[in-house]
C-alpha positions as CSV (number, residue, x, y, z in Angstrom):
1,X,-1.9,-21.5,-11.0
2,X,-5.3,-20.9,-13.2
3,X,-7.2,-19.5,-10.2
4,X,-3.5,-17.4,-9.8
5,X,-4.5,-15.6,-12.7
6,X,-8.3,-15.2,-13.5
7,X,-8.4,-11.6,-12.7
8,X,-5.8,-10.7,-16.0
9,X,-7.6,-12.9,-18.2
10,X,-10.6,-10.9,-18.9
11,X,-8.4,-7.7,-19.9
12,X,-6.1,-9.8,-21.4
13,X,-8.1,-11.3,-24.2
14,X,-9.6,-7.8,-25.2
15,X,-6.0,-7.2,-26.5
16,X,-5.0,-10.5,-27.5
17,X,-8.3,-11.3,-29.8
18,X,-7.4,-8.2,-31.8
19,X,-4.0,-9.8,-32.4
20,X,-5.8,-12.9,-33.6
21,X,-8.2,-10.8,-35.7
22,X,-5.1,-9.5,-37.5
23,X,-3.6,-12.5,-38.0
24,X,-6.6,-14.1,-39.7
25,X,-7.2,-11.3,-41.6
26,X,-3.7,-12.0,-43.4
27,X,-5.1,-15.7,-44.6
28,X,-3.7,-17.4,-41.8
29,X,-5.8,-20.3,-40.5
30,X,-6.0,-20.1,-36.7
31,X,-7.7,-23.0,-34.1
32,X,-9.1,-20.9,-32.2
33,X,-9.4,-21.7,-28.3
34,X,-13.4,-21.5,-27.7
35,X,-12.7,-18.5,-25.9
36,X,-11.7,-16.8,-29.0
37,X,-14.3,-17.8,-31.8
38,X,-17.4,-17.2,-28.9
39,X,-16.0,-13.5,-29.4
40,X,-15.2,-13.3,-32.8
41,X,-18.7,-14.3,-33.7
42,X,-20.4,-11.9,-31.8
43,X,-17.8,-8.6,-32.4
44,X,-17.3,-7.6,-35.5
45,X,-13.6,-7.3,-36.6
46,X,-12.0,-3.7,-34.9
47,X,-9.4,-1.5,-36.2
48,X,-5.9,-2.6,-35.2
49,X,-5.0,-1.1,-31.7
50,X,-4.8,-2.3,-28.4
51,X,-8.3,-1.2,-26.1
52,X,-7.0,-3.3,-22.9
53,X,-7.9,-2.1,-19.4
54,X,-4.2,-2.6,-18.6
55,X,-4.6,-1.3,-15.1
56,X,-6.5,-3.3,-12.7
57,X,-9.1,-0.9,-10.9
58,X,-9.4,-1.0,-7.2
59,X,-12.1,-3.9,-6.5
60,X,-10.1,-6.2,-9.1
61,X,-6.9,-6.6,-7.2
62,X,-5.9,-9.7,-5.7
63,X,-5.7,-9.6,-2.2
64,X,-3.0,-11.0,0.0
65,X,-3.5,-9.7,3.8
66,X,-2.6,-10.5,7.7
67,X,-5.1,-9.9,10.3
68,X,-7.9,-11.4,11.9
69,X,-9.9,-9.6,11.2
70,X,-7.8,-7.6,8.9
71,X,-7.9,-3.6,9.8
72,X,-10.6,-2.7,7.3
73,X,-12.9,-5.3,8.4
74,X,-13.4,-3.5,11.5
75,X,-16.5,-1.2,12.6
76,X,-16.0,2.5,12.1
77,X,-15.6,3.3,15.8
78,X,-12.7,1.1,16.3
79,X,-11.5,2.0,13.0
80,X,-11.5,5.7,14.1
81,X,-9.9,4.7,17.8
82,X,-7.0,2.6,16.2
83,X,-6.2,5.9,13.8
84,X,-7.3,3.7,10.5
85,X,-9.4,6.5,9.7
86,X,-7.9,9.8,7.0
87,X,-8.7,12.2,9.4
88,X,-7.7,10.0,12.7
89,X,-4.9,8.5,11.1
90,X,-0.7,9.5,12.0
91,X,2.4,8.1,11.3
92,X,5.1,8.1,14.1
93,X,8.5,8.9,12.8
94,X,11.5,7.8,15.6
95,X,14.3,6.5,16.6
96,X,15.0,2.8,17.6
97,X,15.8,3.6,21.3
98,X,17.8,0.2,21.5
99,X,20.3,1.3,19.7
100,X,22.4,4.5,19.4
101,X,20.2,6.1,16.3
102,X,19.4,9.5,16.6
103,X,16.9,12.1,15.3
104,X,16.3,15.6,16.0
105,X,12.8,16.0,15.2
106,X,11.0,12.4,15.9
107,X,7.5,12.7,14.9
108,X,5.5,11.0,17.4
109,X,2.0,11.1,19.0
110,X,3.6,11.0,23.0
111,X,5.9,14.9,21.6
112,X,2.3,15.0,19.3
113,X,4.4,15.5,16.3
114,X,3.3,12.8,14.4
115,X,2.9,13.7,10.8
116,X,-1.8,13.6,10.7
117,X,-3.3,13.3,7.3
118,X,-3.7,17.2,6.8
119,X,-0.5,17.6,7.1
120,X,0.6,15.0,4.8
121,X,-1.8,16.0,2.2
122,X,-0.2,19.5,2.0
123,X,2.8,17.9,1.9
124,X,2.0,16.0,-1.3
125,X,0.7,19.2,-3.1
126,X,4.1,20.1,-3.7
127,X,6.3,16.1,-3.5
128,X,3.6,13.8,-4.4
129,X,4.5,11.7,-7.1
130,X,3.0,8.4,-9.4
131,X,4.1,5.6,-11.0
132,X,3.4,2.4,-12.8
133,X,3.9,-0.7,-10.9
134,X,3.0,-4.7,-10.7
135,X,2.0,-6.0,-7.0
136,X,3.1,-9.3,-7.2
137,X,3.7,-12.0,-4.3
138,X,7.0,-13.9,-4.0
139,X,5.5,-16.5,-3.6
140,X,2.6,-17.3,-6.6
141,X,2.6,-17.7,-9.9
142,X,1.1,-14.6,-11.3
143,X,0.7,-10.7,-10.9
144,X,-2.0,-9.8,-8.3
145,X,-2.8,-6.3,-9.9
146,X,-1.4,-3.8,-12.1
147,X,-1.7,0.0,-10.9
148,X,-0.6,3.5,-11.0
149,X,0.3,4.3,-7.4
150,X,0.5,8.3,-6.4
151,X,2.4,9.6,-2.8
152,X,4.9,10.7,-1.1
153,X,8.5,10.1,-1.5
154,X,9.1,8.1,2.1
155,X,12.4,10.2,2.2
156,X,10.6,13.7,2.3
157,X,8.9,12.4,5.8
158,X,12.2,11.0,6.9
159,X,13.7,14.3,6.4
160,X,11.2,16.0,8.2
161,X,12.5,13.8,11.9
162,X,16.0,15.3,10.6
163,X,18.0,11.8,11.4
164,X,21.1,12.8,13.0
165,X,23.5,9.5,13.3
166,X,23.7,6.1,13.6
167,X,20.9,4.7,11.5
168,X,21.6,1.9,8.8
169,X,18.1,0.9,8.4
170,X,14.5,1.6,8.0
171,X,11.9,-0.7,9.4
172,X,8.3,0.0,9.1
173,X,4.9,-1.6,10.6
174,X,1.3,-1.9,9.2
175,X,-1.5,-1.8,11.8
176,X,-2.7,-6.0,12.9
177,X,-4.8,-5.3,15.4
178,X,-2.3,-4.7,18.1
179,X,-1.4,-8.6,18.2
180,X,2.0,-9.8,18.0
181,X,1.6,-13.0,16.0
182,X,-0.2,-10.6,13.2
183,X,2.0,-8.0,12.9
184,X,3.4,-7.5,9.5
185,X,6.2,-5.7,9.2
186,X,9.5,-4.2,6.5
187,X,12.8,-2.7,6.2
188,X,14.8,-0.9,4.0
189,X,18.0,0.1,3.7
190,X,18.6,3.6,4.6
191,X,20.4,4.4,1.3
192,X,17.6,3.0,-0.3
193,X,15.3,5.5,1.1
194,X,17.1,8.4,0.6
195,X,18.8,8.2,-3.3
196,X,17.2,6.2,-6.2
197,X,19.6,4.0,-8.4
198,X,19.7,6.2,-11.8
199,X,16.4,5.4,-13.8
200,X,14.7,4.0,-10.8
201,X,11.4,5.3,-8.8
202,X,11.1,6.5,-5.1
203,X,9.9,4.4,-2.6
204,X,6.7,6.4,-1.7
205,X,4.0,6.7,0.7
206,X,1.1,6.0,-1.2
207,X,-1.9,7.2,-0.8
208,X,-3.8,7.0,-4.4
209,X,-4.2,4.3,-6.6
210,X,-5.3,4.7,-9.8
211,X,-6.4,8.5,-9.3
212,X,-8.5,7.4,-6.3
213,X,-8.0,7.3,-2.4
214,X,-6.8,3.7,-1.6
215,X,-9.3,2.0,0.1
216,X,-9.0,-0.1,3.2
217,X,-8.9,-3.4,1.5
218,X,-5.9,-1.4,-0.9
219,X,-3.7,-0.9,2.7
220,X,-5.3,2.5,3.4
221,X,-5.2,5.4,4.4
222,X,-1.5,4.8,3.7
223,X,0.5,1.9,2.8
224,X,3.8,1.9,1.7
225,X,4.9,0.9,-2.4
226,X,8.4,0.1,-2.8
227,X,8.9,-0.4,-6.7
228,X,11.2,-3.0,-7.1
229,X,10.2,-5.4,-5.1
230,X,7.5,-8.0,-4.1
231,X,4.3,-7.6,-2.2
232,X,5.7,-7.9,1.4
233,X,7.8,-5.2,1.2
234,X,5.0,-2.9,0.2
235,X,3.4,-3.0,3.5
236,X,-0.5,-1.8,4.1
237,X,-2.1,0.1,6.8
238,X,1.1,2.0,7.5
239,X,1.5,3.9,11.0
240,X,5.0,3.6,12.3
241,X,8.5,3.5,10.8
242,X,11.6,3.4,13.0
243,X,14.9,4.5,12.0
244,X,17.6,2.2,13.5
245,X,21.6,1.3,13.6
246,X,20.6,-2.1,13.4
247,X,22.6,-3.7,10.2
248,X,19.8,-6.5,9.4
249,X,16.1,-7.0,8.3
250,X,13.4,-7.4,10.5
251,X,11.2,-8.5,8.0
252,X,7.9,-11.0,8.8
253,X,8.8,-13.0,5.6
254,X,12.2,-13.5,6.8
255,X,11.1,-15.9,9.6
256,X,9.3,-17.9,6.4
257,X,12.7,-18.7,4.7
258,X,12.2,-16.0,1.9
259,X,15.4,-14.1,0.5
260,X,13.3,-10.4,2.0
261,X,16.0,-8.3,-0.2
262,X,14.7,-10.1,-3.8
263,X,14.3,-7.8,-6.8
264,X,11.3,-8.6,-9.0
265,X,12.2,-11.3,-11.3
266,X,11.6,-10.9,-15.1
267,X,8.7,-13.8,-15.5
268,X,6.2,-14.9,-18.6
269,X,3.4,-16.9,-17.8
270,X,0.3,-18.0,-19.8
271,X,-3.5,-17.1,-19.5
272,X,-4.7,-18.4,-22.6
273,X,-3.3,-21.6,-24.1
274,X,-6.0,-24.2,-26.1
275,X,-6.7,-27.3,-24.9
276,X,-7.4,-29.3,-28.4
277,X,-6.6,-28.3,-32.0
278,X,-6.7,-29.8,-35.4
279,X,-3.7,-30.3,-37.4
280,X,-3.4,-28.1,-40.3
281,X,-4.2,-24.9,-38.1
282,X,-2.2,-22.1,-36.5
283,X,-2.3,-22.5,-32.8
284,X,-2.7,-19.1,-30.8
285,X,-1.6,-18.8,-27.5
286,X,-0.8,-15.7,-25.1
287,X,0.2,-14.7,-21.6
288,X,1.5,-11.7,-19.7
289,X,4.8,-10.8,-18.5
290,X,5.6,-9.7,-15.5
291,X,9.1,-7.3,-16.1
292,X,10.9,-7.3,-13.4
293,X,14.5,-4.9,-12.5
294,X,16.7,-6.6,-14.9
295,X,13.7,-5.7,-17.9
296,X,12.5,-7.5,-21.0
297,X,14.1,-8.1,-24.1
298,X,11.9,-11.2,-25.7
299,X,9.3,-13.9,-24.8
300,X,9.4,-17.1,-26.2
301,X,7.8,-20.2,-26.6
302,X,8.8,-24.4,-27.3
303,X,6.3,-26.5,-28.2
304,X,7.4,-30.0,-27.7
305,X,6.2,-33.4,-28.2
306,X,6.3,-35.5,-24.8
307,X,7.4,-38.7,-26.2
308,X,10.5,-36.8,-28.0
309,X,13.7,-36.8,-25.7
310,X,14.3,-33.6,-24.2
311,X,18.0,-31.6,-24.7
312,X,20.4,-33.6,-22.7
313,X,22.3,-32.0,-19.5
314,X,20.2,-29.0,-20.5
315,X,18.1,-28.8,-17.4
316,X,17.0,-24.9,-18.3
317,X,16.4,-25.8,-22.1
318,X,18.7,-23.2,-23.2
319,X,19.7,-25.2,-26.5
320,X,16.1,-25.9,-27.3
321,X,14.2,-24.3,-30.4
322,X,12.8,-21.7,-28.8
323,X,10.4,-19.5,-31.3
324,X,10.0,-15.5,-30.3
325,X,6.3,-14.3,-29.5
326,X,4.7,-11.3,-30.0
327,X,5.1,-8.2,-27.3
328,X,1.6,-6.6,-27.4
329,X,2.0,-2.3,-27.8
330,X,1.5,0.5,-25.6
331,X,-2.2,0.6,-24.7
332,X,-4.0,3.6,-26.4
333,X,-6.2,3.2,-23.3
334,X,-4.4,2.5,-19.7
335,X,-8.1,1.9,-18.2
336,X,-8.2,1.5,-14.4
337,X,-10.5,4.1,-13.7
338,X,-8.8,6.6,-15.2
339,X,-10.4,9.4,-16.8
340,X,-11.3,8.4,-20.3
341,X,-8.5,6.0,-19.5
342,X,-5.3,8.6,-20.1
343,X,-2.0,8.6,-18.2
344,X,-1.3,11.4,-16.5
345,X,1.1,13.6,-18.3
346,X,3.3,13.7,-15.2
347,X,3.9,10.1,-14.2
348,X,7.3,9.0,-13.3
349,X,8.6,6.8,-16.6
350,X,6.5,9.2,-19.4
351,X,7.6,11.4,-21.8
352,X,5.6,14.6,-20.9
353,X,5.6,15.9,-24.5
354,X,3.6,12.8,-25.6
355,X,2.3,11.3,-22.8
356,X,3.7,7.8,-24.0
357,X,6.2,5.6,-22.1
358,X,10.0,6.5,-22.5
359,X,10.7,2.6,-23.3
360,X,8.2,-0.4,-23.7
361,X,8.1,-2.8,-21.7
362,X,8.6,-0.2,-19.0
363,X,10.5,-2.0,-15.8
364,X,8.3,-3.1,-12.7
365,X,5.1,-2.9,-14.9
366,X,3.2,-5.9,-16.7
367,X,3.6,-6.9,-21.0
368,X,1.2,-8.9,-22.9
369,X,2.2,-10.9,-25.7
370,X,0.8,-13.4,-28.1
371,X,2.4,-16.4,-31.0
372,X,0.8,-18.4,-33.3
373,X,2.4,-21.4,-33.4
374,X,2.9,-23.7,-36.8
375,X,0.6,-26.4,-37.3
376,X,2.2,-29.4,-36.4
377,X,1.5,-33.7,-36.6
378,X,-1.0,-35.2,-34.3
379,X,-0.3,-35.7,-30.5
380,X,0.3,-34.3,-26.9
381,X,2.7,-31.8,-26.4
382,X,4.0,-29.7,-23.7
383,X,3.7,-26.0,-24.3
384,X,6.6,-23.8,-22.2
385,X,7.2,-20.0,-22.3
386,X,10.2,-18.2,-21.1
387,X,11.7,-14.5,-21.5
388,X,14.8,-13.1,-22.2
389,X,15.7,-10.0,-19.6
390,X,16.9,-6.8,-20.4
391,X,20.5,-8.4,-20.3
392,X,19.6,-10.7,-23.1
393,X,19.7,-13.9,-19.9
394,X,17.0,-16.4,-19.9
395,X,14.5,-17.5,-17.6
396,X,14.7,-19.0,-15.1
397,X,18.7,-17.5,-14.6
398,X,20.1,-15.2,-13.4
399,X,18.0,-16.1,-10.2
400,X,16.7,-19.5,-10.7
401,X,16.7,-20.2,-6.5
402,X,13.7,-20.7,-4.5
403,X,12.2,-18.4,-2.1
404,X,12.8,-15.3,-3.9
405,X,10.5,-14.8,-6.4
406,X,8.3,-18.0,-8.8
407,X,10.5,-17.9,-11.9
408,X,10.4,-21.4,-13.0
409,X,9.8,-22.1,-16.4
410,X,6.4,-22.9,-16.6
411,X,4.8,-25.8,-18.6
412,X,1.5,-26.2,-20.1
413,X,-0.5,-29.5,-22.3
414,X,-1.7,-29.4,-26.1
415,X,-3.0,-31.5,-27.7
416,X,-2.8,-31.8,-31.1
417,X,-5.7,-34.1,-33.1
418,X,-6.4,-34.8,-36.6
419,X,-8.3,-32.1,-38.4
């Protein structure tokens, strides 16, 4: 889980040690985790205000991939034959011929329709749009990378094959080197595609992430971002996407007993807990949020001594004293990349007078948050952290199964020893 999480941990203690900083100020006497006093003796105290790169740049993401090699890893040449390339690459719009779906315009490279990269980029001069959202695996326990995506509403190319009848679903492949047993591959449902659910984002073509090109370690030239839901659905090295009456998924994760229609799950998770403090002292810990469809309300956190009994017939700890933590602010600074680390005044989800979110936490985006918890006796303790969703229900409910989406409660050690 540590090694899950290693690449928010530097950003997140920018934010979090100004928290701390606060808190101390006010007279309160924190044991700080060595990670927190190394800092506080070399940087002087700051003003209060959060300086976080809250976006992960490029190189920082983590990276979850099929192939072998995977596409990007290839030499140029190749990369130019197999159309991984901006100005060799096209993406074939048509019609599953096994079934009765129809389209009027396919867009494919045997009627050499298929939609090239020039076209596509004049395209997005007038439809390109970007959001804000998490890439996060199924699968593992923490966020792989935090971004502002930019492209192509995926219904503007759909339009453009004019489907005509029959077609229930969308499924979509990445390039795997032309192998079977690599292929990686999506579906949506049609409705999907086409109309948004009222506050939501359009699934999108992307091309850009964070203001820049995405790179072929990012799923470039083109990779597909679907905000709701996890990683597999947001598939990289996009070249083909067939429209078909078929009713059900054909999704790669399927055949690895994953629920492949999940929405992101509302999750807290640590980064920064300490391992030893004295009594008589504050103890400071923090984490990151991952906010999923159903949105955030409150994180909290339990500190319990092991040798205590736990709730009875309780198994989610919902009657246990749970104490609220902190929700860290907007960042001033979004980092990333971005230039001088500003939003975009136009990004799906911002107010366009002020540039500011239109709510905080913002859906399908990250939260950091921070408690100082009372000094307590001597002894080992478990440490848990949970949130409350945007419908006031706790973690891990309303979705506490397996297999779609790490939402357990999670559990860390502290030990507390005489000061």
């Amino acid at each position: 889980m540590k090694n899950d999480r290693s690449l928010l941990t530097e950003q997140h203690l920018l934010l979090t040690r100004r928290y701390f900083l606060e808190m101390a100020g006010t007279g309160i006497a924190l044991s700080l985790p060595e990670w927190s006093s190394a800092q506080l003796r070399v940087d002087p105290p700051t003003p209060p205000g959060p300086h976080l790169e809250y976006l992960t740049r490029q190189s920082g993401f983590g990276t979850v991939e099929r192939g072998s090699p995977p596409p990007y890893q290839l030499p140029e040449a190749r990369l130019r034959e197999i159309g991984m390339t901006r100005d060799t690459w096209k993406l074939e719009v048509v019609a599953d011929t096994a079934t009765s779906a129809k389209l009027d315009n396919p867009l494919s490279r045997e009627r050499g329709t298929a939609l090239d990269w020039a076209t596509f980029m004049k395209l997005a001069e007038t439809k390109s749009v970007r959001y804000l959202k998490v890439i996060t695996c199924n699968n593992l326990n923490a966020p792989l990378g935090m971004g502002l995506w930019e492209g192509v509403p995926l219904r503007e190319v759909i339009w453009r094959a004019r489907p005509a009848s029959d077609i229930r679903r969308v499924f979509y492949y990445g390039h795997h080197n032309e192998d079977p047993k690599q292929m990686f591959r999506s579906s949506l449902s049609l409705s999907r595609v086409l109309e948004d659910p009222p506050g939501d984002y359009p699934v999108l073509l992307a091309y850009k992430l964070n203001g820049e090109l995405l790179s072929g370690k990012r799923g470039g030239p083109v990779r597909m971002i679907v905000p709701e839901a996890y990683g597999f659905k947001n598939v990289k090295w996009l070249q083909r996407i067939v429209l078909t009456n078929l009713p059900g998924a054909n999704d790669t994760y399927a055949d690895e007993n994953n629920d492949i229609d999940s929405w992101m799950k509302t999750v807290a998770r640590f980064l920064i807990v300490p391992e030893g403090v004295k009594t008589g002292s504050t103890i400071p810990v923090s984490g990151v949020t991952q906010v999923g469809l159903s949105g955030l309300r409150k994180v909290q956190v339990w500190l319990h001594r092991q040798e205590a009994p736990l709730p009875a017939n309780d198994p989610y700890f919902t009657t246990a004293p749970w104490q609220d933590a902190q929700l860290l602010p907007i960042p001033s600074q979004w980092g990333g990349g971005l230039p001088e680390g500003r939003m975009p005044m136009d990004t799906l989800g911002f107010d366009p007078q002020t540039g500011k979110p239109k709510s905080w936490p913002m859906r399908y985006a990250i939260v950091h948050w921070a408690a100082a918890l009372p000094s307590t006796a001597p002894g080992i303790y478990d440490l848990r952290c949970r949130t409350l969703d945007g419908n006031g229900i706790a973690q891990p409910m309303p979705r506490p199964i397996g297999r779609s989406g790490m939402n357990a409660i999670e559990k860390v050690t502290v030990t507390v020893k005489r000061g």
